[in-house]
C-alpha positions as CSV (number, residue, x, y, z in Angstrom):
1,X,64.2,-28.0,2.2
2,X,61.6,-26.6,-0.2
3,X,58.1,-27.1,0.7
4,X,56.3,-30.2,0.5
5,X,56.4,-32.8,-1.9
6,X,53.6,-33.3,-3.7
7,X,52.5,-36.9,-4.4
8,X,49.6,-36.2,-6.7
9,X,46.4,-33.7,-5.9
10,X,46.4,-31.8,-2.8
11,X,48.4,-35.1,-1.3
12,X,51.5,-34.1,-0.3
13,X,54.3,-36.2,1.9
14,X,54.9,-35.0,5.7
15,X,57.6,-33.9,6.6
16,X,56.0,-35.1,10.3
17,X,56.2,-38.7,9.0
18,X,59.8,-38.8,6.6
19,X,62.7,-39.6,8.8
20,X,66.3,-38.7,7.5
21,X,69.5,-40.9,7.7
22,X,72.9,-39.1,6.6
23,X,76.1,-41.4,6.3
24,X,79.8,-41.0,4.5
25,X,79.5,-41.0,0.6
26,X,81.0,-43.2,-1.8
27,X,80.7,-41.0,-4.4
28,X,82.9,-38.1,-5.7
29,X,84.4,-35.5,-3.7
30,X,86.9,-33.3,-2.6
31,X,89.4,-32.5,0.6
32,X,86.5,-32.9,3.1
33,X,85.1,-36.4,1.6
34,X,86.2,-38.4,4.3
35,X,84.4,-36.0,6.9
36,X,81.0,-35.1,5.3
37,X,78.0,-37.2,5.9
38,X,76.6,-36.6,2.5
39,X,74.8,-39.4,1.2
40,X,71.3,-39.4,2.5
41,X,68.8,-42.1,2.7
42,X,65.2,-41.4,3.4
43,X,62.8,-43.5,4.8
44,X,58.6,-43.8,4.9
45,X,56.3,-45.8,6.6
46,X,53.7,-46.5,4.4
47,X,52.1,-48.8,6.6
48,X,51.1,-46.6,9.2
49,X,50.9,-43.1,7.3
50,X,47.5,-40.9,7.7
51,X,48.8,-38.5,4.8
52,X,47.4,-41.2,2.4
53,X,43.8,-41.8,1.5
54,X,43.3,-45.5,2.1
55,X,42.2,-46.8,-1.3
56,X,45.9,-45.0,-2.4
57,X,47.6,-46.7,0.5
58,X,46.4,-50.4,-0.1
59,X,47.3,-49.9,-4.1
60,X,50.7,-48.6,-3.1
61,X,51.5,-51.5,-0.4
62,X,50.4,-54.0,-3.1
63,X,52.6,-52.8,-5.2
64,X,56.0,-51.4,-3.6
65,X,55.5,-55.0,-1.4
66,X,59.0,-56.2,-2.7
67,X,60.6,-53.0,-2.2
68,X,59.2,-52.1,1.6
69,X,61.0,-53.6,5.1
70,X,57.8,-53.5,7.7
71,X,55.7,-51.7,5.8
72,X,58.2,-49.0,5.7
73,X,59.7,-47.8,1.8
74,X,63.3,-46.3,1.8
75,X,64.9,-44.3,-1.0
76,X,69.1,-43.7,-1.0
77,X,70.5,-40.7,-2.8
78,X,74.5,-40.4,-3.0
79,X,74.8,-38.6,-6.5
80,X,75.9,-34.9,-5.3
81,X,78.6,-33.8,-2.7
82,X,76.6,-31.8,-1.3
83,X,73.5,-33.0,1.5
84,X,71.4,-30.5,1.1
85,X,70.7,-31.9,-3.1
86,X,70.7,-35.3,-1.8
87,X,68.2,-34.7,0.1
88,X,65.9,-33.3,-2.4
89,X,67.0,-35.8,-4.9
90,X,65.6,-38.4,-2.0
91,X,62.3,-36.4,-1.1
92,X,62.0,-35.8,-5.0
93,X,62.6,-39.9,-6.0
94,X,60.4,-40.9,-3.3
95,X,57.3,-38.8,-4.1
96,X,57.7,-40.5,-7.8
97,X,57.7,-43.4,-6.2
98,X,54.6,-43.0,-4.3
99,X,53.0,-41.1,-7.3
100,X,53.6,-44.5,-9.6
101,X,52.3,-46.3,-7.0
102,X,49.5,-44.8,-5.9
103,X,47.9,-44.6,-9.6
104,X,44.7,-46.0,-10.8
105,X,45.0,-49.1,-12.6
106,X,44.8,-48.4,-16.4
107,X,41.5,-49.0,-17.8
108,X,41.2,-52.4,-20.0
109,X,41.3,-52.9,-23.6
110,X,38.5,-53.2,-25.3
111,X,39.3,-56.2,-28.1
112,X,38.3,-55.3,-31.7
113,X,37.8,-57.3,-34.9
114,X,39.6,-56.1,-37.6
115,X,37.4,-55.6,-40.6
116,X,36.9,-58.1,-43.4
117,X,37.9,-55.8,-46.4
118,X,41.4,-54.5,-44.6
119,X,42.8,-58.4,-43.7
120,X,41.5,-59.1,-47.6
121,X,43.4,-56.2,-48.2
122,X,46.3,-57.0,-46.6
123,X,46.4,-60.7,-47.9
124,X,46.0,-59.6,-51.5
125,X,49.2,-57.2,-51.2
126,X,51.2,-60.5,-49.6
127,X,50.3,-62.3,-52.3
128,X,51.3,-59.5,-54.8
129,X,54.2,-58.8,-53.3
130,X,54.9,-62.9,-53.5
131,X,54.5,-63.2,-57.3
132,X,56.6,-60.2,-57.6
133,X,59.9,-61.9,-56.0
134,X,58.7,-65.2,-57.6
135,X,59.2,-63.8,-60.4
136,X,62.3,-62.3,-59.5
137,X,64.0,-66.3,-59.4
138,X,65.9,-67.5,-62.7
139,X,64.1,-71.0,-62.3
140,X,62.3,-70.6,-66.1
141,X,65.6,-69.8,-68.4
């Protein structure tokens, strides 16, 4: 495996804290498919990770809650035949994951009135355009 997996910064995963499960593929293969454990699914326990600054790891619980089983996130990857892209697919999916999660919030919209002179603008061309198919009907012959 290449090195580690950077979430965002100098915050990288742990490859201390990942642990690995490898079981039979359902996806394509060929004369070895039955045999090869290549589907791999990778798990991470958020809860109890030091890797993770707190304020990052209360954001990211908050928001993966639906997705995590004990506090722990895991992330399947079946898409190649062979293990060894399946698992980088995995460590790759589940950094994005974290990286998503861990984001600050976006900051808020500031509302704005929209000046006078643009919706007079605006209305005048409505009306305009109005009298221009009103006077497109054959009411008058």
């Amino acid at each position: 495996m290449p090195g580690p997996y950077v979430i965002r910064g100098s915050v990288s995963l742990p490859e201390a804290e990942l642990t690995w499960r490898f079981s039979r593929s359902s996806g394509p293969g060929g004369q070895h498919v039955n045999t090869s454990d290549s589907q791999v699914e990778l798990r991470f326990d958020l809860a109890k990770t030091e890797a993770l600054p707190e304020v990052w790891k209360a954001r990211a619980l908050e928001r993966l809650a639906p997705k995590l089983v004990d506090g722990v996130i895991s992330v399947r990857a079946s898409e190649h035949r062979s293990q060894w892209r399946n698992r980088e697919t995995a460590a790759v999916r589940l950094a994005a994951l974290l990286a998503e999660a861990t984001a600050p919030p976006p900051k808020p919209r500031r509302a704005t009135r929209i000046p006078r002179g643009i919706n007079e603008r605006r209305l005048r061309q409505k009306k305009q355009r109005s009298e221009t198919k009103r006077g497109r009907s054959g009411r008058d012959w």
